[in-house]
VEXDREN-2710 file (C-alpha; in Angstrom, 1 decimal):
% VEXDREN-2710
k/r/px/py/pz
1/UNK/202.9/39.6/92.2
2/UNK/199.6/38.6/92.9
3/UNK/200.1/38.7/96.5
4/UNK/201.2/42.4/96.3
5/UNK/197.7/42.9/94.5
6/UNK/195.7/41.2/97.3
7/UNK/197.5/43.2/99.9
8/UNK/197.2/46.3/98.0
9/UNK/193.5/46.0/97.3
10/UNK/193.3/45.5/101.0
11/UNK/194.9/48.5/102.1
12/UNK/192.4/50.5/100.0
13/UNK/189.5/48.5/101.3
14/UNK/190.4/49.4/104.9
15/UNK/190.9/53.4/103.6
16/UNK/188.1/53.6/102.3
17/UNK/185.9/52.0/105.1
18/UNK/187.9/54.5/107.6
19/UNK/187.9/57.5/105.6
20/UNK/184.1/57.0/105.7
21/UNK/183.5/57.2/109.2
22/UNK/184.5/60.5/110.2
23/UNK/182.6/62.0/107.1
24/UNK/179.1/60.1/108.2
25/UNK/180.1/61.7/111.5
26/UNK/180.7/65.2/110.4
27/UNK/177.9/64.8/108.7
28/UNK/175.8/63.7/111.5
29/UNK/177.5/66.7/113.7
30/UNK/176.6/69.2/110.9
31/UNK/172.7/68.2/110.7
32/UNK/172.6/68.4/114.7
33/UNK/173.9/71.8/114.5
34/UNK/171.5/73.1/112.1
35/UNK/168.9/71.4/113.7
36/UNK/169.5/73.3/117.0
37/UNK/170.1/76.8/114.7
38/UNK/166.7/76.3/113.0
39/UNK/165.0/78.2/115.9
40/UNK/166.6/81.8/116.8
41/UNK/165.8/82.0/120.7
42/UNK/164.1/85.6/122.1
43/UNK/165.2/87.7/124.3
44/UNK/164.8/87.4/128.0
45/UNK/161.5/89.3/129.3
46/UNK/160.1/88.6/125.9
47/UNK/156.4/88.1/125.9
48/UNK/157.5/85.5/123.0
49/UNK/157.5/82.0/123.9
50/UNK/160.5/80.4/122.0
51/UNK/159.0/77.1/122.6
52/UNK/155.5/77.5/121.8
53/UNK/156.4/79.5/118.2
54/UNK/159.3/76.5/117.4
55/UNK/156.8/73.7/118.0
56/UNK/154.0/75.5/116.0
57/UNK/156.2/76.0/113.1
58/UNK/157.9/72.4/113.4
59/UNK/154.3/70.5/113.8
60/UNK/153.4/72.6/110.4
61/UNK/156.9/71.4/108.7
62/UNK/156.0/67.8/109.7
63/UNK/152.7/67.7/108.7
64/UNK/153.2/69.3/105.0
65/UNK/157.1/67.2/104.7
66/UNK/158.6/69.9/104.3
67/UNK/162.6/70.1/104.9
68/UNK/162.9/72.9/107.4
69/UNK/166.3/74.1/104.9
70/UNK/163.8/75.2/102.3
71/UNK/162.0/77.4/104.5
72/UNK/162.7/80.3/106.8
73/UNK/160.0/82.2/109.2
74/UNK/160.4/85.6/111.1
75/UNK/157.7/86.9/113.0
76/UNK/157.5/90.7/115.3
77/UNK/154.8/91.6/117.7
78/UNK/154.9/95.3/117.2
79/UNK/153.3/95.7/120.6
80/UNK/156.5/95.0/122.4
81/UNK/158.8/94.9/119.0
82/UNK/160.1/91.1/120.2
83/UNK/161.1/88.9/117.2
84/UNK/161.6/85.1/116.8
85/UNK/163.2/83.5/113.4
86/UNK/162.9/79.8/112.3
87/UNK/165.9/79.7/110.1
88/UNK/166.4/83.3/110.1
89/UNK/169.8/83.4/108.8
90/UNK/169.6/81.2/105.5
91/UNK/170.1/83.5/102.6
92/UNK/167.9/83.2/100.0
93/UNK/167.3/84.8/96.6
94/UNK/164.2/87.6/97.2
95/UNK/162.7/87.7/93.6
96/UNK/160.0/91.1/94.3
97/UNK/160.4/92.0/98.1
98/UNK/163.8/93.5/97.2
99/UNK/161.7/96.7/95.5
100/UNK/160.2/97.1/99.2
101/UNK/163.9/98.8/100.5
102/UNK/164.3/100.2/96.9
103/UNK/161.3/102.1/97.3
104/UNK/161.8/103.0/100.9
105/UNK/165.4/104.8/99.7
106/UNK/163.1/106.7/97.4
107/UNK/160.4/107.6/100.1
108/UNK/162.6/109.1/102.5
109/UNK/163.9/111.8/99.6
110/UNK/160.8/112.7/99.6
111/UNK/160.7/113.1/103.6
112/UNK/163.7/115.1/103.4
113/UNK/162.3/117.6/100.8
114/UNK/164.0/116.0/97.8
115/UNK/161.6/114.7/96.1
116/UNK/157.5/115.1/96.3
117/UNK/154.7/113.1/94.9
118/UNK/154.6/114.8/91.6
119/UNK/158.4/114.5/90.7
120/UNK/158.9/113.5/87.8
121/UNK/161.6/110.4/87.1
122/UNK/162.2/109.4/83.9
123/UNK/158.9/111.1/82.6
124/UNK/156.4/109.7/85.4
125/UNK/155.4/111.0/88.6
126/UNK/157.0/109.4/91.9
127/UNK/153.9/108.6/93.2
128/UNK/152.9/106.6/89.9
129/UNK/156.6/105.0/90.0
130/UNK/155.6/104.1/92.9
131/UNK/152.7/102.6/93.0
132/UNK/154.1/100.8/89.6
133/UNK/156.9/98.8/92.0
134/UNK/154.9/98.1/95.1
135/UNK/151.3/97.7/94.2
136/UNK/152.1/96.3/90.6
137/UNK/155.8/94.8/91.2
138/UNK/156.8/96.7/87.7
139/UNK/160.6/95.2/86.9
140/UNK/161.2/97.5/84.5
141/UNK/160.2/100.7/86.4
142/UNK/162.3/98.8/89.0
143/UNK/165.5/99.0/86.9
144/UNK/165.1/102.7/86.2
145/UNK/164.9/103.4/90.1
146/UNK/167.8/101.0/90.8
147/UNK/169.8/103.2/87.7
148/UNK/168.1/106.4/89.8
149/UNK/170.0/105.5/93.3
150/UNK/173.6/105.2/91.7
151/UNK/173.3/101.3/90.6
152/UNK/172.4/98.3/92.7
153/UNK/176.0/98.1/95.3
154/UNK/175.4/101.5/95.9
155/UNK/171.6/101.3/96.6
156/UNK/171.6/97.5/98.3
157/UNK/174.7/99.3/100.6
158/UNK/172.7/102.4/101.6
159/UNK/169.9/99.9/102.2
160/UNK/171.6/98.5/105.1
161/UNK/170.7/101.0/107.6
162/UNK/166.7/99.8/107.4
163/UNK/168.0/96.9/109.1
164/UNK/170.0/96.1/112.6
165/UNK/172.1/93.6/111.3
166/UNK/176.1/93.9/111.8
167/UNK/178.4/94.0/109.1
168/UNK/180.1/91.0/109.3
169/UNK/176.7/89.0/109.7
170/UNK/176.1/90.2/105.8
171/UNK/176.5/87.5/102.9
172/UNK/178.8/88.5/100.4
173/UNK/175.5/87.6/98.3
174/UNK/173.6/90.2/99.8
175/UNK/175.6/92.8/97.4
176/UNK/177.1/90.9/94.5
177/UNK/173.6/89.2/93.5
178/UNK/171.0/90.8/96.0
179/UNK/170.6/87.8/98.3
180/UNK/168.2/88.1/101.5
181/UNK/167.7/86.3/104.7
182/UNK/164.4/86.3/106.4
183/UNK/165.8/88.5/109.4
184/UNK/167.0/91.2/107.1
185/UNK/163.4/91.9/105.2
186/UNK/161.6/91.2/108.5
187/UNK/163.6/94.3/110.4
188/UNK/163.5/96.2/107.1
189/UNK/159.3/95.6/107.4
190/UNK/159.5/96.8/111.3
191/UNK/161.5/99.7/110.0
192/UNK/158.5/100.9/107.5
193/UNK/155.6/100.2/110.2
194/UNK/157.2/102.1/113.4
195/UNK/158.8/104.9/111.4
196/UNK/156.3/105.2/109.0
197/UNK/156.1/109.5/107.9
198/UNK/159.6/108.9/106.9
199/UNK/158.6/106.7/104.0
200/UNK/155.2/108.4/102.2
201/UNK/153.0/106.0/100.6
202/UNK/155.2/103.4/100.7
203/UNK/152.4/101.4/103.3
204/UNK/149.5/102.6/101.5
205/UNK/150.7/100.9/97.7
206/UNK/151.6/98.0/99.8
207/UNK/148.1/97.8/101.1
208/UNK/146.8/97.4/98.1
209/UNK/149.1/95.2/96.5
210/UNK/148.7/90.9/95.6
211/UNK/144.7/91.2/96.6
212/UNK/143.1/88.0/97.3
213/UNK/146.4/86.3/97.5
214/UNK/149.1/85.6/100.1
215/UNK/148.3/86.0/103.5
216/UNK/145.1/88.0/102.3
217/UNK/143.5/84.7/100.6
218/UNK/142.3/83.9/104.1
219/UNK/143.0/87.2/106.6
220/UNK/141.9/89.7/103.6
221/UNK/138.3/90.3/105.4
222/UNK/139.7/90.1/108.8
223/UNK/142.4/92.9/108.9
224/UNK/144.4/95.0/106.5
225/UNK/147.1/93.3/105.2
226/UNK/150.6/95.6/103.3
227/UNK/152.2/93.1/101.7
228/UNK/155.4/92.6/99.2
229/UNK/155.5/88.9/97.6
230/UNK/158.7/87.7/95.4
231/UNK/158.7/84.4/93.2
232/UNK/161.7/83.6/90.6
233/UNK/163.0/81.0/89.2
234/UNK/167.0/80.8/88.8
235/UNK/169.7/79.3/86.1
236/UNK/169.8/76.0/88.5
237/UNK/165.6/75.6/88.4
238/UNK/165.8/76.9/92.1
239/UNK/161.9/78.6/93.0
240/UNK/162.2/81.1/95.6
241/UNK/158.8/82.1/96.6
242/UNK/158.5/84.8/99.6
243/UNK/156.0/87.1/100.8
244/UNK/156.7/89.5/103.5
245/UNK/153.6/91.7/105.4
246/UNK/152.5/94.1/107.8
247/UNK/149.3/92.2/109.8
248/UNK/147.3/95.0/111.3
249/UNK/145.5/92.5/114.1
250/UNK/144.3/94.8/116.9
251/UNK/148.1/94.9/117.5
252/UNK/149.8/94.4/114.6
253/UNK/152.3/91.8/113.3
254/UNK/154.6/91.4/111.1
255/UNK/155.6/87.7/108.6
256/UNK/157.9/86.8/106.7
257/UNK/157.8/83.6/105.2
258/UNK/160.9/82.9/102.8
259/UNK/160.7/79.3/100.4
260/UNK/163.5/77.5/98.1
261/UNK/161.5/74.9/95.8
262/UNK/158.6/74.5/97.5
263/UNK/155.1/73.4/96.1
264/UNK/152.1/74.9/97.0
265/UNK/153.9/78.0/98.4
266/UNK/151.4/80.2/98.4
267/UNK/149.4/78.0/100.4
268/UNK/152.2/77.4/103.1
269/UNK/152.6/81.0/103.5
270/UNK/149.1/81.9/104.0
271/UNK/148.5/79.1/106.6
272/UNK/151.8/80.1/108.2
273/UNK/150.8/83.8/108.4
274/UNK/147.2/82.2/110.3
275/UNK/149.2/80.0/112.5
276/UNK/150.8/83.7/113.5
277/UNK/148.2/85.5/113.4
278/UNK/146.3/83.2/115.9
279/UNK/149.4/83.4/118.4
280/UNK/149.3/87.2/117.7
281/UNK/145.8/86.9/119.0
282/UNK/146.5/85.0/122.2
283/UNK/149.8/87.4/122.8
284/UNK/147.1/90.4/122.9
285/UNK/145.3/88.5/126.1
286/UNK/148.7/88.0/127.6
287/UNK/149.8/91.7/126.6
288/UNK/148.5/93.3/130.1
289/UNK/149.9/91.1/132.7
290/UNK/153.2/91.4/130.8
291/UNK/153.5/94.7/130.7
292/UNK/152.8/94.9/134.5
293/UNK/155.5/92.3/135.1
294/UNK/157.6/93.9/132.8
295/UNK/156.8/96.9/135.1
296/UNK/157.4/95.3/137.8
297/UNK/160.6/94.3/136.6
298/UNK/161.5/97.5/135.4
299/UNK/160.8/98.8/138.9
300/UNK/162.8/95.9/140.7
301/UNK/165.5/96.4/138.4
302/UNK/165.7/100.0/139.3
303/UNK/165.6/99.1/143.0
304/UNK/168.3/97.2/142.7
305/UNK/170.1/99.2/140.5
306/UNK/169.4/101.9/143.2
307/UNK/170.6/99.6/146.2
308/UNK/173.9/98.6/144.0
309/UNK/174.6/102.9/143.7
310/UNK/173.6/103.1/147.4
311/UNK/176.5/100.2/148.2
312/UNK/178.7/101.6/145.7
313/UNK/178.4/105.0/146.9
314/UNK/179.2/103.6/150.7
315/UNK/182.2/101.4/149.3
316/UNK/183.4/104.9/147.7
317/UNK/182.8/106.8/150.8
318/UNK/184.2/103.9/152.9
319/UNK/187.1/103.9/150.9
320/UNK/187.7/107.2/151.1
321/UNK/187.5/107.3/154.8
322/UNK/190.3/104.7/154.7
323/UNK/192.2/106.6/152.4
324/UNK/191.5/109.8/154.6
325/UNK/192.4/107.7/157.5
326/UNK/196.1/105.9/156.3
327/UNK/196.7/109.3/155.2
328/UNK/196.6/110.8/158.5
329/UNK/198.4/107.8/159.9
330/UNK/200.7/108.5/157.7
331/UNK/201.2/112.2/158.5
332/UNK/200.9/110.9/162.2
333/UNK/203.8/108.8/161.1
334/UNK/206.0/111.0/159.4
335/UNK/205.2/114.0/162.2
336/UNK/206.5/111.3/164.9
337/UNK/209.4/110.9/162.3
338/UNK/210.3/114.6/161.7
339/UNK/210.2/114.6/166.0
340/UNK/211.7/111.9/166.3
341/UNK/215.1/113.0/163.5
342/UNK/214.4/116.5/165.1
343/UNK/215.1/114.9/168.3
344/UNK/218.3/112.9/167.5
345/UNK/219.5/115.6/165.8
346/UNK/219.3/117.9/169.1
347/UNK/221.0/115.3/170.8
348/UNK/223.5/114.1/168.3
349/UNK/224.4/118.2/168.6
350/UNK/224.4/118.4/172.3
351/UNK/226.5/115.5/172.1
352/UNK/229.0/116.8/169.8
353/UNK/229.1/119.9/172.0
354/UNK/229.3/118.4/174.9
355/UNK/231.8/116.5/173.3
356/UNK/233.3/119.5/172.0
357/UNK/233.6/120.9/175.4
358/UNK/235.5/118.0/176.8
359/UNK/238.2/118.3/174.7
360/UNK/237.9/121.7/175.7
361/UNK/238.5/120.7/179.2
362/UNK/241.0/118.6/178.4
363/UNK/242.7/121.2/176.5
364/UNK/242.1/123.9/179.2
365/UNK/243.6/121.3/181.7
366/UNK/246.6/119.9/179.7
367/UNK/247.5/123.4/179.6
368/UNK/247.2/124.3/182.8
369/UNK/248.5/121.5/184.1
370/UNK/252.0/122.3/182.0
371/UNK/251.7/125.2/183.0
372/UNK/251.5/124.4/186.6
373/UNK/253.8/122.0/186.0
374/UNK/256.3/124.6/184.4
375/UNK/255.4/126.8/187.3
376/UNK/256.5/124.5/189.7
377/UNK/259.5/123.5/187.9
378/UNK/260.5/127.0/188.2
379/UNK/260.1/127.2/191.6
380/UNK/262.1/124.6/192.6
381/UNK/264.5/125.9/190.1
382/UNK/264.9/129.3/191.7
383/UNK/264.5/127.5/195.4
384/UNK/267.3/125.9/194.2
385/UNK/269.3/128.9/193.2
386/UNK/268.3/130.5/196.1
387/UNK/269.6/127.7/198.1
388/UNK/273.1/127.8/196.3
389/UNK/272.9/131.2/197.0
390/UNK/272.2/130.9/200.8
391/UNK/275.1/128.1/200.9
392/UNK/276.9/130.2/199.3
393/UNK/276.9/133.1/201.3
394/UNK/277.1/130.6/204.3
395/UNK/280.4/129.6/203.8
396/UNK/281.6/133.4/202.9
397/UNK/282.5/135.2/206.4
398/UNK/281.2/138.5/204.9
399/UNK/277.9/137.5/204.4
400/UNK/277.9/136.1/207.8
401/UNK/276.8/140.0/209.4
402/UNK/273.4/139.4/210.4
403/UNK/272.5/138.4/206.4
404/UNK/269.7/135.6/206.4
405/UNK/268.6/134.2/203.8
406/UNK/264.9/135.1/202.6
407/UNK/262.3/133.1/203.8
408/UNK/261.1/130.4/200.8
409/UNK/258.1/132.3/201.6
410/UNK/258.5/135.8/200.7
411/UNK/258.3/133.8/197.2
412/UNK/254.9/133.4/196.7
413/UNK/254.5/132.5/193.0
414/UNK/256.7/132.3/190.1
415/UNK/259.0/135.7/188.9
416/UNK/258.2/137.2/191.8
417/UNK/261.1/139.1/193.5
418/UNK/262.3/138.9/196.8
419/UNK/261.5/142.4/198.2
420/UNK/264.7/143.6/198.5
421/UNK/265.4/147.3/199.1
422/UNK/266.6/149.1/196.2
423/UNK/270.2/150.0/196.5
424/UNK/272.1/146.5/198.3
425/UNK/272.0/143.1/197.8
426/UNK/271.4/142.3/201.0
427/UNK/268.5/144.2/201.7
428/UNK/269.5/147.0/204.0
429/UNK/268.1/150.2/202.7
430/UNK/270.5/153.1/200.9
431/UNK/271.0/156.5/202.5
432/UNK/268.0/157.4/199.8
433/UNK/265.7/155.3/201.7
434/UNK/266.5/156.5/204.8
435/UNK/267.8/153.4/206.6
436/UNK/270.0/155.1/208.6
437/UNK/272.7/152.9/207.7
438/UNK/275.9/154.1/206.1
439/UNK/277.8/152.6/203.8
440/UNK/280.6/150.6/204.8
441/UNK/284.8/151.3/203.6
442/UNK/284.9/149.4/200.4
443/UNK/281.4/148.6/199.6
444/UNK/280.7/147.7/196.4
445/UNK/280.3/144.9/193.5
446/UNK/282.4/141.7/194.4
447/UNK/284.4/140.2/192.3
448/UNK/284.8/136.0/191.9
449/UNK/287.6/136.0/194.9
450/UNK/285.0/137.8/196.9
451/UNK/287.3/141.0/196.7
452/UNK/285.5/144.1/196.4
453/UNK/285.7/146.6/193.7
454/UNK/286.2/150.1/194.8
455/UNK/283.1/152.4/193.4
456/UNK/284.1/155.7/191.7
END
């Protein structure tokens, strides 16, 4: 029994230690992958250097320990509109900066005529409401606008369109309990600065919002700064602390610097926003050349784009000279056909005609030669009568008077008659033909014997 103890403990000992060594790995694979996400890569052409903003930001981490999962950065050089995020897709709670899309839904009903300045909602202007929320961050003026839209899934859904994210990249957070990531508020920021007459006043209460604080506790004398901060504290003791701005550097930028339960916050996010500011600065040097190469791009692009229509266009017309071309091989083809069926039908029909008249002729001949050979049967049938006849009359001493036979040839084809005068049989002419001759005593038709019967 105690054996079966020992063994079983064993067993266990070994599952554990196994079991353990995929998870570490996981593990291990799962930090690597966020490590590598941390940084959202820019486009191509950008005048954004991926690597230059990633290190910036990462030196900064390092040097105030801070885990890069508490913190999330977006950045936009409104002089191209190229963005770069540091964590970008976290989701985090937003505290305040969700009253800067609120607000916006409100603004542009006023840009569409349904709303002005001196509306009154629930008692107080709109552009006191107003500056309550953004310049003040008033919650409970907050709650009567998020009533005012149709509730907060109605107003957080219509909200979507400030920014360009696709549906499916959406948290289901981002509706049931108003959760942001730092690439939603920073697109919903670009949306206000480049379209800015379709949200009135929205900018200008931002402008004087949080003064002395945020990114304005060092950039305040320097530029104008229309920020939106957001700080809360949740059930678990998470601190969210955020502040999102519009920079207006000689080309504006735009921050957005998200934090989960981080000290010093508002220090971070002010030296973050000069860190950006300063590379803001050194884009606007670059910003020339750039736009000449991206020029110069544009213009090679077209070129080739141009060249690749050209070929296209000469494939097309290439093909269709091939196509043009089979098809009049083909008609070649069936033309030679059609001549060629034309042609054995002519013969196959001269063929059966001439094939036609040869039985003819064969016909025509059979025929006459039965009928020749009739003919001459005949002929030697009445020679042959003719010669009984003669023999006949040879051996009778009557016929003996000067009778000959007729010559075989007073018989020149078949039925014809010897040309015997009419009246005898042997050819002498009658007194009505004027022979001369008379009659002899008992002329007449003979009998068998050879006796003659007397005429009456």
């Amino acid at each position: 029994m105690g054996k079966t103890f020992r063994f079983l403990a064993v067993l266990l000992l070994l599952s554990l230690l196994f079991t353990g060594v995929p998870a570490y790995a996981t593990q291990e694979d799962t930090e690597e992958t966020e490590k590598i996400n941390y940084s959202s890569g820019v486009e191509e052409n950008s005048i954004l250097d991926n690597t230059v903003l990633t290190s910036k930001v990462e030196s900064f981490l390092q040097e105030w320990d801070i885990d890069p999962q508490q913190i999330s950065v977006g950045y936009c050089y409104t002089a191209t509109g190229d963005s770069w995020y540091y964590n970008g897709e976290e989701w985090f709670y937003p505290a305040s900066m969700y009253k800067v899309p609120l607000m916006m839904l409100v603004a542009e009903k006023e840009y569409n005529g349904e709303l002005t300045q001196d509306t009154e909602i629930s008692g107080e202007k709109l552009s006191r409401v107003e500056e309550l929320i953004l310049t003040y961050s008033n919650n409970d003026w907050a709650h009567v606008i998020r009533n005012y839209l149709g509730g907060d899934a109605a107003w957080r859904e219509e909200a979507k369109k400030f920014a360009q994210l696709k549906e499916e990249d959406y948290d289901p957070d981002y509706l049931d309990y108003c959760y942001f990531n730092n690439m939603y508020m920073t697109q919903v920021m670009e949306t206000l600065y480049f379209d800015k007459e379709r949200f009135p006043n929205v900018i200008e209460c931002l402008l004087a919002a949080e003064p002395g604080e945020y990114y304005k506790s060092t950039l305040e004398d320097k530029y104008e700064i229309a920020q939106k901060y957001g700080s809360f504290q949740d059930s678990r003791g998470v601190w969210f602390n955020h502040c999102s701005a519009i920079i207006y550097t000689p080309n504006p930028c735009i921050v957005t610097v998200m934090t989960s339960n981080v000290t010093k916050y508002e220090t971070i996010i002010s030296k973050l926003g000069d860190i950006l500011v300063d590379y803001t600065l050194q884009l606007d040097t670059q910003l020339e050349s750039h736009r000449q190469q991206l020029e110069e791009a544009a213009a090679e692009e077209q070129r080739l784009q141009e060249e690749a229509a050209a070929e296209a266009q000469r494939q097309r017309e290439e093909q269709q000279r091939q196509e043009e071309e089979q098809q009049r091989q083909l008609e070649e083809q069936q033309a030679a056909e059609a001549k060629a069926q034309r042609r054995k039908e002519i013969v196959g029909t001269v063929l059966k005609v001439g094939g036609a008249l040869v039985v003819l002729a064969a016909v025509i001949l059979a025929v006459r030669a039965v009928l020749v050979s009739k003919w001459k049967k005949a002929r030697r049938e009445k020679e042959r009568r003719l010669a009984q006849r003669a023999r006949r009359r040879g051996d009778n001493p009557e016929y003996r008077r000067g009778d000959a036979a007729p010559a075989p040839e007073e018989y020149d084809r078949p039925g014809q008659e010897k040309n015997v005068p009419q009246g005898t049989e042997d050819g002498t002419e009658s007194p009505a033909g004027q022979s001369g001759r008379k009659p002899e005593k008992g002329s007449g038709s003979r009998d068998r014997r050879g006796k003659y019967t007397p005429r009456h």
